[in-house]
C-alpha positions in Angstrom: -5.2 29.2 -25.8 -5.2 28.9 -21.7 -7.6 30.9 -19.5 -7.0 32.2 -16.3 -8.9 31.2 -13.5 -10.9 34.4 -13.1 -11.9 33.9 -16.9 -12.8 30.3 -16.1 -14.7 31.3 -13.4 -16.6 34.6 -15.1 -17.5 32.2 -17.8 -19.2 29.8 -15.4 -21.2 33.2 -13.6 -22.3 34.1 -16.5 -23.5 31.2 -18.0 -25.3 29.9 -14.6 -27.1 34.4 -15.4 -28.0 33.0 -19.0 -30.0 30.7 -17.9 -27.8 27.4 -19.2 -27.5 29.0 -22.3 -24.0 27.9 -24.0 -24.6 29.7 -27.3 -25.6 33.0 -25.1 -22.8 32.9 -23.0 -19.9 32.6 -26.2 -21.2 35.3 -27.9 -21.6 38.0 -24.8 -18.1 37.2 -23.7 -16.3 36.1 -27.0 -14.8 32.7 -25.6 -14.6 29.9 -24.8 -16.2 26.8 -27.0 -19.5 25.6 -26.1 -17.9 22.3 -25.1 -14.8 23.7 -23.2 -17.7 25.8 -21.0 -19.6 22.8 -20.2 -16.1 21.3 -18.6 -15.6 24.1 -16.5 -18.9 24.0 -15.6 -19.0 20.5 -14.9 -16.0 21.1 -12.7 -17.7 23.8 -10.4 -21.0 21.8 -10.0 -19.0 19.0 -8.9 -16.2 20.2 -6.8 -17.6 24.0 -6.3 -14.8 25.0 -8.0 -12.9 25.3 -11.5 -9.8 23.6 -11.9 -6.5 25.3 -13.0 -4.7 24.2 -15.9 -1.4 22.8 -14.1 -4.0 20.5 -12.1 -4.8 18.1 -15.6 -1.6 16.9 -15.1 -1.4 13.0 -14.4 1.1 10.8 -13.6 -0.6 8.1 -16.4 -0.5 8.7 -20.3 -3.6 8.5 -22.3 -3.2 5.3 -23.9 -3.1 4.0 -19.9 -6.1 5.5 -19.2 -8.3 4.0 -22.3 -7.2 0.5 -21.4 -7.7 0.8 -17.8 -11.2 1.9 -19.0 -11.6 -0.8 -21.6 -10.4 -3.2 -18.9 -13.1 -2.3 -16.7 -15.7 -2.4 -18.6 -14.5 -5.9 -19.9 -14.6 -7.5 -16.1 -18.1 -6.0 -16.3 -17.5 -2.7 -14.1 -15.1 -4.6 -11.7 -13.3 -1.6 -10.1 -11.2 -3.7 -7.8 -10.5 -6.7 -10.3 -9.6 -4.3 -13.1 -7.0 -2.4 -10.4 -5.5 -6.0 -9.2 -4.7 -7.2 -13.1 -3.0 -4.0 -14.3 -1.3 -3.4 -11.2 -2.6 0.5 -11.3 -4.6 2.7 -11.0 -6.3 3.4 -7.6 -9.7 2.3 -7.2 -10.8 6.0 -6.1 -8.9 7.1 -10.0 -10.4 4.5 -12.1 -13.5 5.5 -10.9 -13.2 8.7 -11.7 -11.7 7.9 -14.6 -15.1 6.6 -15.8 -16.7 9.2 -14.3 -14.9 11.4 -16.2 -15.2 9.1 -19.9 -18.7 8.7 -18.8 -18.8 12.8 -18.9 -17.2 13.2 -21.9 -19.6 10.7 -24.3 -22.8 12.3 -22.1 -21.3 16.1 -23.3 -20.7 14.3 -26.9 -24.5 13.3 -27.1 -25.5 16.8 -25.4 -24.0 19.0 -28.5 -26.2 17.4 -30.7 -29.2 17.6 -28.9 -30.9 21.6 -29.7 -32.8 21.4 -26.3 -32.3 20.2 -22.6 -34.8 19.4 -20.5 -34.0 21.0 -17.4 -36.3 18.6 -15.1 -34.5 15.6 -16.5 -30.8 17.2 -16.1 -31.9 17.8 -12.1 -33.0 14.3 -12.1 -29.5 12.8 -13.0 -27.9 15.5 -11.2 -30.1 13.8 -8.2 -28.3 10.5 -9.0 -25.0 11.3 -9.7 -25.0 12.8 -6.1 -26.6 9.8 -4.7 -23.7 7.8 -6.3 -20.9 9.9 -5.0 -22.7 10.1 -1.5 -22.8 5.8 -1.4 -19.2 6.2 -3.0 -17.9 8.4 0.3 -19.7 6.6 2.6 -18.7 3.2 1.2 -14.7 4.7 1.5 -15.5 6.1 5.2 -16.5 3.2 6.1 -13.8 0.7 5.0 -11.9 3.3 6.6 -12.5 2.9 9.7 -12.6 -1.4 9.4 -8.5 -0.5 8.7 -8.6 1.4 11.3 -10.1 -0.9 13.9 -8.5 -3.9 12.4 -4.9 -2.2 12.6 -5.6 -1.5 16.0 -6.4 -4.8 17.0 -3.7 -6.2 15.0 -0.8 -3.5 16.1 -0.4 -3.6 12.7 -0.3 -0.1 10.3 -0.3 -1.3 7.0 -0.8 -4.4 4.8 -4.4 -5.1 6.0 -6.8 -7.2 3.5 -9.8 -6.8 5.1 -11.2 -10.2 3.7 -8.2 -12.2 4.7 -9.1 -11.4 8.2 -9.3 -14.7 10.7 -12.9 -14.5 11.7 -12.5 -13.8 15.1 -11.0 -10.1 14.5 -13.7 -9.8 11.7 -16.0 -10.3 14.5 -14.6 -8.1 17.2 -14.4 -5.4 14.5 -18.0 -6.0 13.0 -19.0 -5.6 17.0 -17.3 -2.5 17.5 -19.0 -0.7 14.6 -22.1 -2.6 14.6 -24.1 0.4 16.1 -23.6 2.8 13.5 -23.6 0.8 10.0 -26.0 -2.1 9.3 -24.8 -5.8 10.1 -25.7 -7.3 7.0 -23.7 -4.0 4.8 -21.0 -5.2 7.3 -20.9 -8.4 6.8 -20.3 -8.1 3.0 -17.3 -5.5 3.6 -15.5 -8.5 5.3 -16.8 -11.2 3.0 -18.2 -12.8 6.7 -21.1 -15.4 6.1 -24.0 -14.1 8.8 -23.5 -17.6 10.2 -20.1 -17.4 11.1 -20.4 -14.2 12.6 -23.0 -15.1 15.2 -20.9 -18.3 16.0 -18.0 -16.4 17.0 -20.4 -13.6 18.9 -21.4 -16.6 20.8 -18.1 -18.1 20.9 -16.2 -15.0 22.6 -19.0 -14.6 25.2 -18.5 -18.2 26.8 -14.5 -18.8 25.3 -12.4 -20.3 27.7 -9.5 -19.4 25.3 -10.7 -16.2 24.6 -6.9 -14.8 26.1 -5.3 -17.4 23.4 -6.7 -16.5 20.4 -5.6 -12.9 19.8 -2.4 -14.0 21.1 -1.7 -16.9 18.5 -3.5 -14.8 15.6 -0.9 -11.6 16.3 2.3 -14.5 16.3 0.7 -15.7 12.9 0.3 -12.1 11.3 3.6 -10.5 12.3 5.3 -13.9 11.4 4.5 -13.7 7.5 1.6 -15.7 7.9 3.8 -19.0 7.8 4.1 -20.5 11.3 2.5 -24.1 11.6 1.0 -25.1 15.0 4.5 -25.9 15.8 6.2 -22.8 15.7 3.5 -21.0 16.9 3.4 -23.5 19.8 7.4 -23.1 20.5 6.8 -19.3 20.4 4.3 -19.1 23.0 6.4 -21.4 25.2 9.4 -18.8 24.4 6.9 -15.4 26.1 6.3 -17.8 29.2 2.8 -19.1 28.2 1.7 -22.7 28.9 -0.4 -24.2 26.4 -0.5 -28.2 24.4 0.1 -28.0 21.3 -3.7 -29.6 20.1 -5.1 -25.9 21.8 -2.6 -24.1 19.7 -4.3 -26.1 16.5 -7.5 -25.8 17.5 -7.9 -22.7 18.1 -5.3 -22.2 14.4 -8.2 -24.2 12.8 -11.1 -22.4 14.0 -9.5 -19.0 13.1 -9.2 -20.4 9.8 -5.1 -19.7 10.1 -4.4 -21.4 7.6 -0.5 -21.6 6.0 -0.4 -21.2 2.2 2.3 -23.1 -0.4 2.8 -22.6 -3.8 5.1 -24.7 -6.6 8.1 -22.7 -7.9 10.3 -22.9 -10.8 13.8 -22.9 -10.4 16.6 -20.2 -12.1 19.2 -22.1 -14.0 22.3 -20.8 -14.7 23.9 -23.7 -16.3 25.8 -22.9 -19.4 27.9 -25.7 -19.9 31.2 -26.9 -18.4 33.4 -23.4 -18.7 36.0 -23.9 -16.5 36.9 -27.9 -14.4 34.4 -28.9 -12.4 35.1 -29.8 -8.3 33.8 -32.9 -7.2 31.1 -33.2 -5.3 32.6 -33.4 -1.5 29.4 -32.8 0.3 27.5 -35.8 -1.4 23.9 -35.3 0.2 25.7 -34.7 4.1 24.2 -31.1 5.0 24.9 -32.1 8.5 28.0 -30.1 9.9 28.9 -30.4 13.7 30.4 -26.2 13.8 29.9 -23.1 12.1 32.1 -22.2 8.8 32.4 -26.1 8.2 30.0 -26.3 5.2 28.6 -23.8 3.3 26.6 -24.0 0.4 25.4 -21.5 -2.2 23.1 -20.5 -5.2 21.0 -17.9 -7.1 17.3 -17.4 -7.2 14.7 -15.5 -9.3 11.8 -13.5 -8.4 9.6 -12.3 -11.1 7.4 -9.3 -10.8 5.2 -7.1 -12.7 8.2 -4.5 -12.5 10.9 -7.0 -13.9 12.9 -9.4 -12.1 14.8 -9.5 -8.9 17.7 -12.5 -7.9 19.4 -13.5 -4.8 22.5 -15.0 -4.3 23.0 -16.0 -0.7 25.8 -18.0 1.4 24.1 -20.8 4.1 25.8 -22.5 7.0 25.4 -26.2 7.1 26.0 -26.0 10.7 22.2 -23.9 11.6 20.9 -22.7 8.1 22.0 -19.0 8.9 22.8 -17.1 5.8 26.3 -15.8 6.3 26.2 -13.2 3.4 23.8 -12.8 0.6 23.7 -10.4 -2.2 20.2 -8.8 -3.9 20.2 -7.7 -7.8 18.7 -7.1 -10.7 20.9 -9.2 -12.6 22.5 -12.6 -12.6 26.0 -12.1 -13.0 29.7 -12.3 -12.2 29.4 -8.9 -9.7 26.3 -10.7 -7.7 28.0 -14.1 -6.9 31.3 -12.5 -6.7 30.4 -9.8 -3.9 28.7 -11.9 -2.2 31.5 -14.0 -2.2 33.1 -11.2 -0.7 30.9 -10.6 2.2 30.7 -14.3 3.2 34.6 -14.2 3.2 34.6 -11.4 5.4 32.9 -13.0 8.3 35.4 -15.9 8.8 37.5 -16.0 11.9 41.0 -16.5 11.8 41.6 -20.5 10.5 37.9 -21.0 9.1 38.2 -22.3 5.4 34.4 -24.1 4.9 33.7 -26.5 1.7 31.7 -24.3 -0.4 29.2 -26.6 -2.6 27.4 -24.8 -5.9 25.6 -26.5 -9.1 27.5 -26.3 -12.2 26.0 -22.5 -12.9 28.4 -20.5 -14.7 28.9 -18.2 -12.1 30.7 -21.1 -9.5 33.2 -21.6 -12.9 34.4 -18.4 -14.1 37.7 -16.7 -12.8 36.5 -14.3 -10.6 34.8 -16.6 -8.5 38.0 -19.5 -8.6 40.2 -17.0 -7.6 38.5 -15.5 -4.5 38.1 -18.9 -3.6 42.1 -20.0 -4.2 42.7 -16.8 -2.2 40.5 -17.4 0.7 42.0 -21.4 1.0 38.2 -22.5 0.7 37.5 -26.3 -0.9 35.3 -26.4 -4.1 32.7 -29.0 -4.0 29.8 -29.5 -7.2 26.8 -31.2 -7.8 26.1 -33.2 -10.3 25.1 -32.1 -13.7 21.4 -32.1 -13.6 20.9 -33.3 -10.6 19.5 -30.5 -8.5 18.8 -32.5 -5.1 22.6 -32.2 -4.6 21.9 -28.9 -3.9 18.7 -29.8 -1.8 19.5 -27.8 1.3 19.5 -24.6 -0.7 16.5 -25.5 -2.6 14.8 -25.9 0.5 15.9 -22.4 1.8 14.5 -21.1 -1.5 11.4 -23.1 -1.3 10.7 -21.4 2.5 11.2 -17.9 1.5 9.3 -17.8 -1.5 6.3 -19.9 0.2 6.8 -17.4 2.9 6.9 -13.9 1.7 6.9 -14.0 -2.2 4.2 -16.5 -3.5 -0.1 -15.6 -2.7 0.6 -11.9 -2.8 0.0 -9.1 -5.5 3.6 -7.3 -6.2 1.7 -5.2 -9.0 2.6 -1.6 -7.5 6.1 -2.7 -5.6 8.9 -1.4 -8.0 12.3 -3.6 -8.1 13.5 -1.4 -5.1 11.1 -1.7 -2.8 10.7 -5.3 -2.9 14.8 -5.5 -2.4 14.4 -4.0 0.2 11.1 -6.3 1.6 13.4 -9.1 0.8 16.2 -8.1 2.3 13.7 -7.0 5.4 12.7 -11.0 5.4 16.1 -12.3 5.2 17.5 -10.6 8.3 13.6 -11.6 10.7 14.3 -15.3 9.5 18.2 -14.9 10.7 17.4 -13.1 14.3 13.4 -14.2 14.8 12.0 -17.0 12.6 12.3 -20.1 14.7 12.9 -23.8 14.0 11.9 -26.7 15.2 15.2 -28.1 14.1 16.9 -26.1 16.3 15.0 -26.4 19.4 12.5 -23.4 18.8 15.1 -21.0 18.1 16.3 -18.8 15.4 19.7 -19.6 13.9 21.0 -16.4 15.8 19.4 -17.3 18.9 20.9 -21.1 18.5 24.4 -19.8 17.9 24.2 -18.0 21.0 22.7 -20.9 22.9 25.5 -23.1 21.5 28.1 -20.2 22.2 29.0 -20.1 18.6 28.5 -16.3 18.4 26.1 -14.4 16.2 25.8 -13.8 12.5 
């Protein structure tokens, strides 16, 4: 049966009167069981207060719980480990998860025992809050490292603290340095003692002091993907004068370092349904205007929470992505619309080659007839030859390297990272530069060229 939370709370009273006494305390009041009293009077010594009944709700079922537990206790008490491999919970809820487990088997062991020892029960009572206490203090203080990073950074959210470049880790280790300990610190950021004291040393006496916030902040809002180059071409874009060996130098010492990762490709080949074109483009990506080539395909992201494709249309003549479509499935309605979309931003007279592989999608009707329609040329690559196709593979190779592979998508759901993707697709249109095309976006090179935007 439930219990209100006066009842609850009488039952506590009157067992803290009795002197601990569980058996005492049932019979004077008639409820509840000696094990259901020593939850609620677990709860008030812990939070100074018992818990309604609507507040056991949780958004996790039982059988998640036990193997979070079972997980954590298999990476040997790895809170954080155990969180990044199941993709939930919290840190803060598995630990008190096991707190909680932890409670349960100590209450298990407790009803057979006739006698407690008082002295002993203060003792652990000592410890647990000694625990919580380094547990608060430990949150409070990475805290305010996200706080002083962000700041730093102008960046709210997304912050891994150890990923830092070691300069900010160093500014932010001096700005806190006076109320925590350098060495507890120095193991917050994962910073050798070495390396802090170089760059201490370093920012005194730094004749690129002014440089080095300003390449790390083009490196962190960029996706963490400009080379030297780009980062080079951007500073030369804000008015700033630098060679490019500073710019690397000073990428190096940061430890900015750009990340790749191999990929496996999405194939939607399912045999020859309809005439294949030919293949008109034969390895030329080159185009001299805009709508004179285009080429196209789809591309898979797999994630904890399913799978995601894309289906985009690319200019030959800047790499700009005319149209693209997001889904969770690869089929007829994704190419088609997108299709559609690209269509739609043709002037009057444009009708682009538009080269595919051989996926099913490029052969059924809905796609041939959009394309008769339109007055667009069909051109194919080869059958299983995907380097006909290499100027979309290399698109695909860039994004993924650049937003999708080194980062945990465990607790994105399918429409949140459409909508990251999406997100990436527009900055690499309007802001991601290229050295190909003199430093400048696509939109930015179309405007230079007087082509128009996207």
């Amino acid at each position: 049966m439930g219990y209100t939370k006066e009842q609850r709370m009488k039952a506590v009273e009157t067992f803290i009167a009795n002197d601990f006494c569980r058996e005492k305390t049932v019979r004077e009041l008639g409820y509840p069981s000696p094990k259901t009293l020593s939850e609620w009077y677990y709860q008030y010594r812990h939070r100074g207060r018992v818990m309604d009944e609507d507040n056991h709700a949780c958004m996790y079922s039982a059988e998640q719980k036990i193997t979070a537990i079972e997980r954590y206790y298999a990476n040997g008490k790895n809170v954080k480990r155990t969180c990044r491999e199941l993709g939930y919970p919290s840190r803060t809820m598995l630990v008190r998860w096991v707190m909680d487990e932890e409670r349960i088997r100590q209450m298990q062991q407790e009803e057979e025992v006739d006698h407690v020892d008082l002295l002993s029960e203060t003792e652990h009572l000592k410890r647990e809050v000694a625990l919580l206490k380094e547990e608060v203090e430990n949150l409070r203080l990475e805290r305010e490292l996200l706080l002083f990073a962000s700041e730093m950074l102008k960046k709210e959210e997304g912050i891994d603290l150890k990923a830092l470049p070691n300069c900010v880790k160093a500014m932010v280790i001096n700005a806190l340095r006076k109320k925590y300990e350098l060495s507890i610190l120095l193991k917050k950021l994962s910073m050798a003692r070495s390396s802090y004291y170089y760059q201490a040393k370093h920012m005194q006496v730094d004749k690129y002091a002014h440089l080095r916030q300003i390449v790390t902040q083009i490196f962190v809002e960029n996706y963490c993907i400009y080379g030297y180059r780009r980062i080079h071409a951007k500073m030369r874009q804000q008015g700033i004068v630098v060679s490019k060996k500073v710019v690397l130098k000073i990428m190096n010492q940061e430890h900015l370092y750009v990340s790749y990762a191999k990929r496996k490709k999405f194939n939607s080949y399912q045999g020859e349904i309809s005439p294949y074109a030919p293949n008109i483009i034969k390895h030329d990506f080159r185009a001299d205007k805009p709508n004179e080539k285009w080429i196209t395909d789809i591309t898979e992201f797999k994630l904890p929470a399913g799978k995601v494709y894309l289906s985009p249309m690319l200019d030959c003549y800047d790499g700009m992505p005319v149209a693209w479509k997001i889904g969770t499935s690869p089929n007829a309605e994704l190419a088609n619309s997108m299709l559609d979309a690209a269509i739609a931003t043709l002037p009057a007279g444009a009708k682009p080659i538009v080269h595919s592989d051989r996926g099913a999608h490029y052969q059924w009707d809905g796609w041939l007839k959009r394309m008769d329609a339109a007055g667009l040329t069909r051109s194919m690559s080869r059958r299983g030859r995907c380097d006909d196709n290499a100027a979309c593979e290399g698109f695909f190779g860039r994004l993924k390297n650049e937003m999708f592979y080194g980062r945990n998508w465990g607790d994105v759901s399918l429409d949140a990272f459409s909508e990251e993707l999406n997100a990436y697709i527009v900055w690499y249109i309007t802001k991601r530069i290229s050295t190909t095309l003199g430093g400048m976006s696509p939109h930015e090179y179309r405007k230079a060229q007087g082509s128009g935007g996207p």
